[in-house]
N, C-alpha and C positions, 0 to 999 in steps of 0.2 A: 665665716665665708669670706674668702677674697672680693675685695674691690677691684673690677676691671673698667678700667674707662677708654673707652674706643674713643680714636682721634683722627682725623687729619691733617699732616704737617705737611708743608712743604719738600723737607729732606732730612736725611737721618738727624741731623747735626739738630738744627728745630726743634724736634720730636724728643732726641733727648735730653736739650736743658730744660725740662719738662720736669724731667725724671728728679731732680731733688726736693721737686715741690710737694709738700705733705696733703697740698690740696685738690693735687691734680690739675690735668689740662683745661679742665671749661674755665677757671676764675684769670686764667691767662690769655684768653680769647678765643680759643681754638674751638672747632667743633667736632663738640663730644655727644656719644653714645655710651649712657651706663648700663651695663650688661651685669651684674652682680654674679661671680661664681661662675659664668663662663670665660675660662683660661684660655690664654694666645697661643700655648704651646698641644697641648691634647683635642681639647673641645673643638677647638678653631680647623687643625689638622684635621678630625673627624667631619668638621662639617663641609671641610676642600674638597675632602675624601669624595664626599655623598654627590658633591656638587659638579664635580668635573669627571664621573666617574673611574674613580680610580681606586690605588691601595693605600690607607690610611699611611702605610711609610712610604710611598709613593709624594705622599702629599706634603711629607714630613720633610721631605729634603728636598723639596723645592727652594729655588735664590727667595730669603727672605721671610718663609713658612719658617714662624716663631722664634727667630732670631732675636737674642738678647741683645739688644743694642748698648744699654745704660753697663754703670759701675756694679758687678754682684758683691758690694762688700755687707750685706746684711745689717744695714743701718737705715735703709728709706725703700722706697719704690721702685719698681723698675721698668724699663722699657722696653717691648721686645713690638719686632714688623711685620708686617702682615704682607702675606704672599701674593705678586700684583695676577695670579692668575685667579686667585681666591676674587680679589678685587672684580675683574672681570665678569667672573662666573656670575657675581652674585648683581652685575649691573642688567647682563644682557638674561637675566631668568626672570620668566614670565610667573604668574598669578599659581600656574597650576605647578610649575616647578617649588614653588616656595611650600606649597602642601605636602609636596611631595616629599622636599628637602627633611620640614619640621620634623612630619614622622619619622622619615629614620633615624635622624638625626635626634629625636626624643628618645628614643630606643638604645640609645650608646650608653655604657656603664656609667662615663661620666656625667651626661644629662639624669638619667634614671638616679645616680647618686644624690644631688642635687633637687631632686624630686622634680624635674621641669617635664612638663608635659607639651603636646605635640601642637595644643593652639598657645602656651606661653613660647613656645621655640620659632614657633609661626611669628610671634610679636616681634622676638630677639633676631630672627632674620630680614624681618622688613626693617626693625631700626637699622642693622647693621647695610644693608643693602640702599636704604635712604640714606647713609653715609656716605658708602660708595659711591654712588649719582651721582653727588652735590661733589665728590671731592675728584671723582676721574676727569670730568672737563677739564678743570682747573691746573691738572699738572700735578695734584698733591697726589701722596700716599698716606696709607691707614698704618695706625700703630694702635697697640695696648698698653695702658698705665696701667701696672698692678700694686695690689699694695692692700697688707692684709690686714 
């Protein structure tokens, strides 16, 4: 199962001298969310999808929805950014949206692959949504470190 460490950097450039570090973003200061097995590119789109109701490629080609930031030379980690509408969504959604969210958002091939159920998904959107909070005042945006 991939390693995903959710972050917030200040700007791409940040976010990706990140990307060569085998340890990821926390040991570098930054504030991180480990999400284990949920990907920046599908899972994340899927859970845009749910949150802003729309069409999973809708969500897909959004400025910044899971864009590879880092080097793809297949030697380290990589870096890809998180969609600031995602970011939004997940600031201004109340108690009963996040319920709402998990479940469907449990129900997607890729969570169901993963075996993540609808109060673990519940867990993984309030951390990722306590990200967001702490990091939308501040000016920063959200990235994923992956690395398998």
């Amino acid at each position: 199962m991939t390693l995903c460490d959710y972050f917030s950097a200040a700007d791409d450039r940040a976010a990706v001298a990140v990307g060569g570090s085998p340890a990821g973003p926390g040991p570098a200061g930054f504030d991180v969310v480990s999400l284990k097995g949920i990907d920046p590119v599908v899972a994340i789109a899927r859970l845009e999808a749910i949150a802003t109701d729309c069409s999973y490629e809708e969500a897909g080609r959004r400025p910044r929805s899971g864009q590879l930031l880092s080097e793809a030379d297949g030697q380290g980690p990589l870096v890809f950014s998180l969609s600031d509408t995602l970011v939004t969504a997940l600031v201004t959604a109340t108690r009963g949206d996040f319920r709402r969210f998990a479940e469907s958002w449990s129900m997607t091939a890729e969570l169901r692959h993963n075996q993540v159920d609808a109060e673990t998904a519940g867990g993984a959107l309030e951390a990722l949504a306590g990200l967001a909070r702490r990091a939308q005042p501040a000016g920063l945006r959200l990235y994923c470190w992956w690395a398998l």
